[in-house]
C-alpha positions as CSV (number, residue, x, y, z in Angstrom):
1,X,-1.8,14.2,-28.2
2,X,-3.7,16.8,-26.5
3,X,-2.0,18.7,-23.6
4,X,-2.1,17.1,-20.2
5,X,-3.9,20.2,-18.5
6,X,-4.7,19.2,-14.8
7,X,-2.8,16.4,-14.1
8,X,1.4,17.5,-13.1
9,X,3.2,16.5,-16.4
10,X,5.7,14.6,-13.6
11,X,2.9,12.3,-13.0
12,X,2.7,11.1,-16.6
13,X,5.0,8.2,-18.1
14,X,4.9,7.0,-21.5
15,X,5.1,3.3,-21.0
16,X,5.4,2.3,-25.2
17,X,6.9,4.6,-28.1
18,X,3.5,4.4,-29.5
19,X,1.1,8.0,-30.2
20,X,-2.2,8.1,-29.2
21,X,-5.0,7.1,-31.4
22,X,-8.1,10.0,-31.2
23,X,-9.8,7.7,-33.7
24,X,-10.1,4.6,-31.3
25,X,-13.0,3.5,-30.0
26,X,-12.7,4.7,-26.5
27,X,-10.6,5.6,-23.9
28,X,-9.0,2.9,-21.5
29,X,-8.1,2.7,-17.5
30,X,-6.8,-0.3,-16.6
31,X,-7.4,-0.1,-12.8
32,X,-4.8,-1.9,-11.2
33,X,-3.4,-0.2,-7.9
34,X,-5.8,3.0,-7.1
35,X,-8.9,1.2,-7.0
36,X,-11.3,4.0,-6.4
37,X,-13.3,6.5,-8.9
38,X,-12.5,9.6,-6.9
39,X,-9.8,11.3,-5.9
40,X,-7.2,9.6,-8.3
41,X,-4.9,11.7,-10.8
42,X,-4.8,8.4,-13.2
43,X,-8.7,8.6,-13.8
44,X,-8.7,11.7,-13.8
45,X,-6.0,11.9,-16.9
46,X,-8.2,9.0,-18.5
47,X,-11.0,11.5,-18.0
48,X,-9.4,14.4,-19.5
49,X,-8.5,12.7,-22.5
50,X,-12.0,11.1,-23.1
51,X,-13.7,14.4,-22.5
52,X,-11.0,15.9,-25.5
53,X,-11.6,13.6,-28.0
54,X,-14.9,13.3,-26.6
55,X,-14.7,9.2,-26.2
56,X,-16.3,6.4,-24.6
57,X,-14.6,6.0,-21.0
58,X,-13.8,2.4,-19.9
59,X,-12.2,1.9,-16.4
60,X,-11.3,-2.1,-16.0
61,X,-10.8,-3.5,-12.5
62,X,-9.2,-6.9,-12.3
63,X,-8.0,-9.1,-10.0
64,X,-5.6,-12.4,-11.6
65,X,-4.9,-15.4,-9.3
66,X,-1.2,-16.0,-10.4
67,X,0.3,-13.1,-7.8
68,X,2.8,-14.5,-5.2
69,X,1.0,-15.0,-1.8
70,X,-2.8,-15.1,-3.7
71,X,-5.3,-15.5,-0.6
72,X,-8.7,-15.2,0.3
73,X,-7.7,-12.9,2.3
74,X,-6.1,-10.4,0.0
75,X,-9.3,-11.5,-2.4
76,X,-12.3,-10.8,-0.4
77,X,-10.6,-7.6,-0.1
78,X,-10.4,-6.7,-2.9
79,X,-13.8,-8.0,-4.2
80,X,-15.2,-5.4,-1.3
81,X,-13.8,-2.9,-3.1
82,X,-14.7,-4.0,-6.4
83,X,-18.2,-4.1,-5.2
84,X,-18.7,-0.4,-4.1
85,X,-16.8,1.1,-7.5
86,X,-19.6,-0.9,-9.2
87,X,-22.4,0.9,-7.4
88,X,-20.5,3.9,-7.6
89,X,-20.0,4.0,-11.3
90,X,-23.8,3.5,-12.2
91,X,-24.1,7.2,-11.6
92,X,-21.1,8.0,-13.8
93,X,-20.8,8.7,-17.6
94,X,-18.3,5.6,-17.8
95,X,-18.5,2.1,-18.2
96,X,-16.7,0.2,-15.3
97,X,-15.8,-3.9,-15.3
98,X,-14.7,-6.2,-12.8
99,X,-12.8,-8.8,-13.7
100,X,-12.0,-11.6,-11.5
101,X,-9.9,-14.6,-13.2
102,X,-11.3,-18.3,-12.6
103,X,-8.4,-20.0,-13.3
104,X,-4.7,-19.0,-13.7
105,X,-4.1,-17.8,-17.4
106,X,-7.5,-17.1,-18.5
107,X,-6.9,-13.1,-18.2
108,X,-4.2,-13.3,-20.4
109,X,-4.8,-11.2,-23.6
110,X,-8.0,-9.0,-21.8
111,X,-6.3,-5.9,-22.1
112,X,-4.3,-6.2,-25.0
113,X,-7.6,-7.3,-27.0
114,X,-9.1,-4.2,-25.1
115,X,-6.0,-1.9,-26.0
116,X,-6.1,-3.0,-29.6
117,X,-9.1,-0.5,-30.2
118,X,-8.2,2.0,-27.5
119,X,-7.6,5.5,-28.5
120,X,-5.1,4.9,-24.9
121,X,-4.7,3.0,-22.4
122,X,-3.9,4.7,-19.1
123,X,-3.1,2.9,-15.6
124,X,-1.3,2.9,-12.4
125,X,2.3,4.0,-11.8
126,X,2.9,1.7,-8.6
127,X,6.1,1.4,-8.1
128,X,6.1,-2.4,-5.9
129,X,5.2,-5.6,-5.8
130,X,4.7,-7.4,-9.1
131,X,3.2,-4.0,-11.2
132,X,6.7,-2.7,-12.5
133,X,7.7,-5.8,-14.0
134,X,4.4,-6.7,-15.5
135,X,4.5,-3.7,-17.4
136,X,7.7,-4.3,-18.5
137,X,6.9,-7.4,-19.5
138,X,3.6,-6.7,-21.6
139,X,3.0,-3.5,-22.4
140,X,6.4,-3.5,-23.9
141,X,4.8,-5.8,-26.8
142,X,1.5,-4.0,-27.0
143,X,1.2,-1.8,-30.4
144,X,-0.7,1.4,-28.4
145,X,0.0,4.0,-26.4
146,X,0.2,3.3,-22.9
147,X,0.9,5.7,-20.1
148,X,1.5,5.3,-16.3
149,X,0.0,7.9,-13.9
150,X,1.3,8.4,-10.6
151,X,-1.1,9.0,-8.2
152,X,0.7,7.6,-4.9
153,X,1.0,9.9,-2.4
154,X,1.1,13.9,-1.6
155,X,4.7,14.6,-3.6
156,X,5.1,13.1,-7.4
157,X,7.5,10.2,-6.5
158,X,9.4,10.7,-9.8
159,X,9.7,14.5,-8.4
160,X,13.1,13.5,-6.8
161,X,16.8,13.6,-8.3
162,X,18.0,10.9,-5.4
163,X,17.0,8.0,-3.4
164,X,16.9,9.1,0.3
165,X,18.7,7.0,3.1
166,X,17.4,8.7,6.0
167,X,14.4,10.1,7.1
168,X,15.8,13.7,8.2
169,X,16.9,14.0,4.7
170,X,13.8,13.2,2.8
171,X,11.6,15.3,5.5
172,X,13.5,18.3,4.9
173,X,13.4,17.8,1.1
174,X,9.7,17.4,1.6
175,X,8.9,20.4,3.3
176,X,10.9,22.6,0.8
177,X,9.0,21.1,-1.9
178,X,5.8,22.6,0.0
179,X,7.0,25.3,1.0
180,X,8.3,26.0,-2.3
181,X,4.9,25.4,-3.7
182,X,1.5,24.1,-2.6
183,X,1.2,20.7,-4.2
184,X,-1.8,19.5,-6.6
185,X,-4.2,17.4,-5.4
186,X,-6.2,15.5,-8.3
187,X,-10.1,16.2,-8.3
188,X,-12.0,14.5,-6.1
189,X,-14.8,13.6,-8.4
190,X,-12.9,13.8,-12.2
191,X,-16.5,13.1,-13.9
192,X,-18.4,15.7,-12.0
193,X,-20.2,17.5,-14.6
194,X,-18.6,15.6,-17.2
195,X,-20.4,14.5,-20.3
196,X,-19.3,11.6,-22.2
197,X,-20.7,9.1,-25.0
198,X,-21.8,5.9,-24.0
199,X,-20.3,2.8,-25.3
200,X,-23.0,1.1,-27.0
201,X,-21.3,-2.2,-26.6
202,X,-17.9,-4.3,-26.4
203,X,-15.9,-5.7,-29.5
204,X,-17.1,-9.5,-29.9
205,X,-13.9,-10.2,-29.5
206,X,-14.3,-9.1,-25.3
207,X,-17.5,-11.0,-24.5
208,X,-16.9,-13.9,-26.4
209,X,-14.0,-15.3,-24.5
210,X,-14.0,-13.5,-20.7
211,X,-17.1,-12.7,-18.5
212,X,-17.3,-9.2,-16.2
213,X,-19.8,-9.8,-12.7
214,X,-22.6,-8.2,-11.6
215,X,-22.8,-6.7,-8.2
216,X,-24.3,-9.7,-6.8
217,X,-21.9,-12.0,-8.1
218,X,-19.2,-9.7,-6.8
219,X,-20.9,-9.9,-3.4
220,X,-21.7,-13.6,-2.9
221,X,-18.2,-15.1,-5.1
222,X,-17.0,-18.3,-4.1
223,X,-13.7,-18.0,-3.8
224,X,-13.2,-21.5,-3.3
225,X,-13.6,-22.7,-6.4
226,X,-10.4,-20.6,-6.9
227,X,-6.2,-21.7,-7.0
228,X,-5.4,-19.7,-4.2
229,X,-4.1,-20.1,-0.4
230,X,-7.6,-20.5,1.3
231,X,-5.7,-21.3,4.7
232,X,-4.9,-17.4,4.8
233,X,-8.5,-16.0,5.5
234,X,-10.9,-13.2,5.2
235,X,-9.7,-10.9,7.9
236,X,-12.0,-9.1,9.8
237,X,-11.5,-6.2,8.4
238,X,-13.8,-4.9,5.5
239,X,-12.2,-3.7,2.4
240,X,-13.8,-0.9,-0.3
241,X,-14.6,2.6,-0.2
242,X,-17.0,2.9,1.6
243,X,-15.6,1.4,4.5
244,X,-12.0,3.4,3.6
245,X,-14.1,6.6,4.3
246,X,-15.9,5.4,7.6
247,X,-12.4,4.9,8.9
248,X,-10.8,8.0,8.3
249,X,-13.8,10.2,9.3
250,X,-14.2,7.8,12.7
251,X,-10.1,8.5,13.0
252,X,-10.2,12.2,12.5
253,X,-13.3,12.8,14.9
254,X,-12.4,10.3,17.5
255,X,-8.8,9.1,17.5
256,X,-6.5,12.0,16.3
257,X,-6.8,14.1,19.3
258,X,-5.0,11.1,21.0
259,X,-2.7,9.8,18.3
260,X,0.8,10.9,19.6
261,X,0.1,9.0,22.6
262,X,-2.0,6.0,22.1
263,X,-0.5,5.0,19.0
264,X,2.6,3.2,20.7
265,X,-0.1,1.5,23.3
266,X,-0.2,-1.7,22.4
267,X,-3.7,-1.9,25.2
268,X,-5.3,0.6,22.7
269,X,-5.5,0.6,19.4
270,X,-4.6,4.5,18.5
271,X,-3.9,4.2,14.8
272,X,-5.7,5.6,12.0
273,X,-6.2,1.5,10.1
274,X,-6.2,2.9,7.1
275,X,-2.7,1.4,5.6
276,X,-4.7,-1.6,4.2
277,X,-7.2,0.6,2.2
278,X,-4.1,2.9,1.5
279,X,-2.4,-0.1,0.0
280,X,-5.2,-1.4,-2.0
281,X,-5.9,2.0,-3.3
282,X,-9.5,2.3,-1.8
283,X,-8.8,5.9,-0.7
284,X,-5.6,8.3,-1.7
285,X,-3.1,9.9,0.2
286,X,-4.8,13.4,-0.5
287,X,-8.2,12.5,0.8
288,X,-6.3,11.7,4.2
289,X,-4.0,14.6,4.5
290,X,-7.1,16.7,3.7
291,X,-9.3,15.2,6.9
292,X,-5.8,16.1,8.9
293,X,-6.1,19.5,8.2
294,X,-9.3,20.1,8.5
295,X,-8.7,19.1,12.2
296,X,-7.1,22.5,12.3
297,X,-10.2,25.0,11.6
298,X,-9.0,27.4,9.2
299,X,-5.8,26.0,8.4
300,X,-4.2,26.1,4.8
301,X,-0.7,26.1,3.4
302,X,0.3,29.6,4.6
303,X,0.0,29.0,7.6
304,X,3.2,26.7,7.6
305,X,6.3,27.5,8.9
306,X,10.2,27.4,7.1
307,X,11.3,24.0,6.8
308,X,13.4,22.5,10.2
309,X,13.6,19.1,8.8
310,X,11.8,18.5,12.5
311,X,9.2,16.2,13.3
312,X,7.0,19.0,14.7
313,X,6.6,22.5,14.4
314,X,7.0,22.4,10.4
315,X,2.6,22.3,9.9
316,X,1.7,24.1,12.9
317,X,-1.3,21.7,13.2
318,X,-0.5,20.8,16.9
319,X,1.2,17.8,18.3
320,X,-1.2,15.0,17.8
321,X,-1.9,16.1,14.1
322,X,2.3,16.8,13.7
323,X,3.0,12.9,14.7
324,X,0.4,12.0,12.6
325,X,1.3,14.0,9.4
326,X,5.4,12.7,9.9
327,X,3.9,9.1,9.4
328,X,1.7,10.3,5.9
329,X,4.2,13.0,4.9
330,X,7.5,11.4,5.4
331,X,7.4,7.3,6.4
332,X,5.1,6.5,3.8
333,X,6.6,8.6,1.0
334,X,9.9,7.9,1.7
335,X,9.5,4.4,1.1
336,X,7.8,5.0,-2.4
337,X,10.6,7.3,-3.1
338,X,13.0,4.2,-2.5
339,X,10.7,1.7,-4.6
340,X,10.5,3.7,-7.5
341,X,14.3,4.5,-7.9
342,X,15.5,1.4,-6.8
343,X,14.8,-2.0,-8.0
344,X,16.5,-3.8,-5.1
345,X,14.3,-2.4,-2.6
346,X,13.5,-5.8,-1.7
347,X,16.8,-7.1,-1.5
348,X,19.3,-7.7,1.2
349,X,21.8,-6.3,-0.9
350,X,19.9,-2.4,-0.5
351,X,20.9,-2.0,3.2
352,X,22.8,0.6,3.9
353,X,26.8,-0.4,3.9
354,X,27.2,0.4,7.3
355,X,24.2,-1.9,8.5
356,X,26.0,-4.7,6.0
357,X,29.2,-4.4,7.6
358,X,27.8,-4.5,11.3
359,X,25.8,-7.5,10.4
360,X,28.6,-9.5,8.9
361,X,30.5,-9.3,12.1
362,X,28.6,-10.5,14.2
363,X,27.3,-13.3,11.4
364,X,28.6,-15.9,13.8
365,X,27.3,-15.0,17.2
366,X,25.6,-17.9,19.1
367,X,21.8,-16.9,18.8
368,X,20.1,-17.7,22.4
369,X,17.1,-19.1,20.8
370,X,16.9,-20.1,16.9
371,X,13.0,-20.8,15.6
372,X,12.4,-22.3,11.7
373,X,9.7,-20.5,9.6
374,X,7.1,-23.0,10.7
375,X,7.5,-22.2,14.2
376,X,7.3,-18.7,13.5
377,X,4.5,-18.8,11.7
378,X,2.8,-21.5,14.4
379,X,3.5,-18.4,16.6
380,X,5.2,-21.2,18.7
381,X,8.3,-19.2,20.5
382,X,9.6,-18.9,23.9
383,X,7.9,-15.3,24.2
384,X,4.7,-14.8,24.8
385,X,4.4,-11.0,23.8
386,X,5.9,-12.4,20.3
387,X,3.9,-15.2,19.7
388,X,0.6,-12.4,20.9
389,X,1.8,-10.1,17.9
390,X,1.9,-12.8,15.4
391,X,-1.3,-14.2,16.4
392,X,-2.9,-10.9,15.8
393,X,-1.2,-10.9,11.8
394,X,-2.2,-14.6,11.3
395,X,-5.9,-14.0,12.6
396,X,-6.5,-9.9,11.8
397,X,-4.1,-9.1,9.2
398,X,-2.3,-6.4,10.9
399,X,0.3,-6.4,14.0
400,X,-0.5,-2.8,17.0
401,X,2.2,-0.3,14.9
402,X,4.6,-0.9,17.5
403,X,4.4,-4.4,18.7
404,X,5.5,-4.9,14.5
405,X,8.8,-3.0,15.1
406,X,9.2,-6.0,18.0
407,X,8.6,-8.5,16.1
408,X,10.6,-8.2,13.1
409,X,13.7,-7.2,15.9
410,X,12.9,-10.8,17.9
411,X,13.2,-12.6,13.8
412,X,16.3,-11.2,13.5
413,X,17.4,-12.1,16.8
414,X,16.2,-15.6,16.4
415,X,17.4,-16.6,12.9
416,X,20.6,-17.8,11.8
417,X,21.5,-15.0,9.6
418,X,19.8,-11.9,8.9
419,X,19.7,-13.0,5.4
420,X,17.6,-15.6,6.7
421,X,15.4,-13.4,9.0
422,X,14.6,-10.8,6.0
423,X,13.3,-14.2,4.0
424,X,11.1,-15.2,7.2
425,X,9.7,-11.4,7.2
426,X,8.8,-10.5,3.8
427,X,7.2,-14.0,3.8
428,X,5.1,-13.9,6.8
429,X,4.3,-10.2,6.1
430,X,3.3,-10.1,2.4
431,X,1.3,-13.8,3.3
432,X,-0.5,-12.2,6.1
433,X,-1.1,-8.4,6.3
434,X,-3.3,-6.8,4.5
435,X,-1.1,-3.5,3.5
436,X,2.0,-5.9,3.1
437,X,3.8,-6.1,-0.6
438,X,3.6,-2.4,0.1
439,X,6.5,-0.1,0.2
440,X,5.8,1.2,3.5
441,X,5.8,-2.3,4.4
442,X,9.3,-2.8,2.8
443,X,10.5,0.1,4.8
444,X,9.2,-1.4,7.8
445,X,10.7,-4.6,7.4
446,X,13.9,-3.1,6.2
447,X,14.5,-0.5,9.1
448,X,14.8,-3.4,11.3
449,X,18.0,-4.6,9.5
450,X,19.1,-0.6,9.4
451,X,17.4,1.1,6.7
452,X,16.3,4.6,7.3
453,X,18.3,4.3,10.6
454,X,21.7,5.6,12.3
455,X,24.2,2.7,13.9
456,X,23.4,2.6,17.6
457,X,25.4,1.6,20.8
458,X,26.7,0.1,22.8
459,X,27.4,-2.8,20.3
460,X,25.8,-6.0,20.4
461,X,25.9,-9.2,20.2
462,X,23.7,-10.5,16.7
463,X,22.7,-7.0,16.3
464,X,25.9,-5.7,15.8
465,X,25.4,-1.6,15.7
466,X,21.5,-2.0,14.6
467,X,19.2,-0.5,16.8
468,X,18.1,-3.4,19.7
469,X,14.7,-3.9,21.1
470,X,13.8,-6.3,23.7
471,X,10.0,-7.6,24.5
472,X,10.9,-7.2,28.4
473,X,11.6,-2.8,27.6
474,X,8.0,-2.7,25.8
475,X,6.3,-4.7,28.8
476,X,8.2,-1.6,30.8
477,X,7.5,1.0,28.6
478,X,3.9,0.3,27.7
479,X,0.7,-1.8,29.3
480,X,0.4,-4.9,27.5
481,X,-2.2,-7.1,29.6
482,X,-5.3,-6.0,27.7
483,X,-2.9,-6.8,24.3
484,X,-1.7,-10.4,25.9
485,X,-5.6,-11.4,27.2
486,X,-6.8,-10.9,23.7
487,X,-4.9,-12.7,22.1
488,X,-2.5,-15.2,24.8
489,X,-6.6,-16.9,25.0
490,X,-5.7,-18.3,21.8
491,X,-2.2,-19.9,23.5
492,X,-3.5,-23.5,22.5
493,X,-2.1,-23.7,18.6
494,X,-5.3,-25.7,17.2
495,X,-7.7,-22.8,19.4
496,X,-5.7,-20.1,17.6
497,X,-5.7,-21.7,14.3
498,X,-9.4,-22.7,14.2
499,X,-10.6,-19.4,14.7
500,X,-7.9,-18.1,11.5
501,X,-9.9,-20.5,9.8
């Protein structure tokens, strides 16, 4: 196999025991988590090894309908995104699909077919949700060569030798590693100047049985002709690249010079919104930690400081951009750090021991309230500034950053067991938002229970030594009229509900 040149060795997994074949027809990338065609190391290896055997370069974009929690939602989103690599590929030597399955099963056996007569196939290393185990469970039968490319975040996540529990630890491991040495950022165009052979056509044994859509098809789909959950609709919020890049330049120009503040305002809405397009891979880690910097006129690597394991000071890019950069640099990619090492990430069982043992003894405490998953999801609680937040997930997708911390608190205080409120999060979470099945997402949901955190007192009742957050301290703390008019109008259930529908 030829050498890997620009893309880091560590971001390159051999998924089968099979060699390459440079006498195949052409060269696969089975599109799966980075759905862009820029700025994404596992195109960019796909590219390399076209360009060396000088190959026909496929990149297949799918979408099945057999995923847990299958939506319109999570579909429309998707098919946005599908919609603008379409256009975008038209001016690139490559021939790009999008695949959306009609009915549950029929993709089964599209890329196998296409791997059959694939020099490679090359995808997405994704380390959550239902990826890992589908590769496990077919590509371990495929008879081709199959690699996994990493293209997650800033730092390879199979660079590590641990799973970190904290986030001092991993924040000082991540600014040695920079320090250490500047890390490489895949190209943001892979195919700029590239030529490459045009496939002439597919094998018979492609077109005969599954159909790839036009642009227009893409943009006008029904999608309810499909078996998914069409209660969970098309959130506002538009999905694709084009609208991933709109966001961050809007956020770095308008918002960033404010973030350390209004981010925690729940009467503003301070953050970036990029963790849906993040999740869906409609722009990379790199593109945003390169509009961060460029905040900072003239700034590059030298110009940071010897690691603290701090919050701030470590960048030297000013507060705002600092607060900003901890969330990208450390929250995010601590939590893929924990999702690729470990595959109970998503289970009670991963908490630390000293958030296990708290929780245990205080099992049996009388809960003041105690709400079944309906009601939750009915947003039909005692507390208004609850039932607000859960309104806003139902209706938009998303929860203000930290009205979410609130509400995941108020589930465990309100649940039976906190085996019981992790079930009622993940569900709610990976049913509703839009960057949920995510492992910042798992981190998020996991810290409430302790993860990532230090025990906390005075102890309490239910929450034991966990950290303890009442809606009555964020009314104090922060404004939240503006947050409880917008969405308390929709206190009738059937208003509320109608206008998620």
């Amino acid at each position: 196999m030829p050498p890997i040149a620009n893309t880091p060795s560590v971001r390159v997994q051999a998924a089968t025991e099979h060699a390459a074949n440079p006498e195949g027809q052409y060269v696969l990338y089975w599109m799966t988590a980075y759905r862009r065609l820029e700025s994404n190391f596992a195109l960019q290896r796909a590219t390399e090894l076209a360009v060396a055997w000088n190959k026909p370069l496929i990149v297949l974009e799918g979408l099945r309908i057999g995923y847990r929690w299958a939506s319109d939602r999570f579909h429309r989103f998707v098919l946005d995104g599908m919609l603008d690599n379409l256009q975008a590929a038209q001016e690139l030597p490559l021939t790009y699909l999008a695949y959306v399955e009609p009915e549950k099963g029929d993709g089964s056996g599209l890329i196998e077919t296409l791997g059959k007569q694939a020099c490679v196939v090359i995808t997405d290393d994704f380390p959550c949700f239902f990826h890992p185990k589908l590769y496990k469970r077919i590509v371990s039968q495929w008879k081709c060569a199959v690699e996994l490319v990493d293209s997650n975040g800033i730092l390879p996540i199979h660079g590590a030798d641990r799973t970190f529990t904290v986030a001092h630890s991993y924040r000082r491991y991540m600014q040695k590693e920079i320090a250490r040495e500047s890390p490489i950022f895949p190209h943001q165009n892979p195919l700029r100047g590239v030529q490459l052979p045009r496939l002439k056509k597919l094998p018979e044994s492609i077109t005969k049985r599954w159909m790839f859509l036009s642009g227009k098809e893409l943009q006008n789909y029904d999608l309810s002709k499909l078996d998914i959950d069409h209660s969970v609709t098309a959130a506002p919020t538009k999905g694709g690249r084009v609208e991933a890049i709109r966001l961050l330049s809007d956020f770095a120009k308008r918002k960033l010079g404010d973030y350390d503040h209004a981010r925690n305002e729940p009467d503003q809405y301070g953050s970036s919104s990029l963790s849906a397009h993040l999740h869906f891979g409609h722009i990379s880690a790199h593109e945003v930690f390169h509009a961060i910097v460029s905040s900072v006129s003239g700034w590059s690597f030298s110009d940071i400081s010897k690691p603290n394991g701090k919050m701030n000071g470590f960048w030297n890019l000013g507060v705002n951009a600092e607060a900003f950069m901890d969330q990208l640099m450390t929250w995010r990619e601590i939590g893929f750090n924990m999702c690729a090492r470990q595959d109970n990430y998503d289970r009670y069982d991963s908490l630390p021991d000293w958030a296990k043992k708290t929780l245990k003894d205080h099992a049996k405490d009388k809960r003041p309230y105690v709400y079944t998953l309906e009601e939750f999801e009915s947003a039909r609680t005692h507390d208004s500034l609850w039932n607000a937040a859960q309104r806003q997930l139902v209706v938009e997708g998303r929860i203000h950053n930290y009205l979410r911390m609130l509400w995941g608190k108020k589930i465990l205080h309100w649940t039976q067991s906190p085996q019981e409120a992790l079930e009622v999060m993940i569900h709610l979470n990976n049913k509703y938002a839009l960057d949920g099945r995510d492992p910042n997402s798992y981190s998020g949901i996991f810290w409430v229970l302790g993860r990532y955190d230090r025990a906390w007192g005075p102890e309490r009742e239910i929450f034991g030594k966990i950290r303890y957050m009442t809606s009555e301290s964020t009314r104090s703390k922060f404004s939240v009229k503006g947050y409880l008019q917008r969405y308390a109008e929709l206190e009738d259930r059937q208003a509320w509900k109608a206008k998620a529908t």
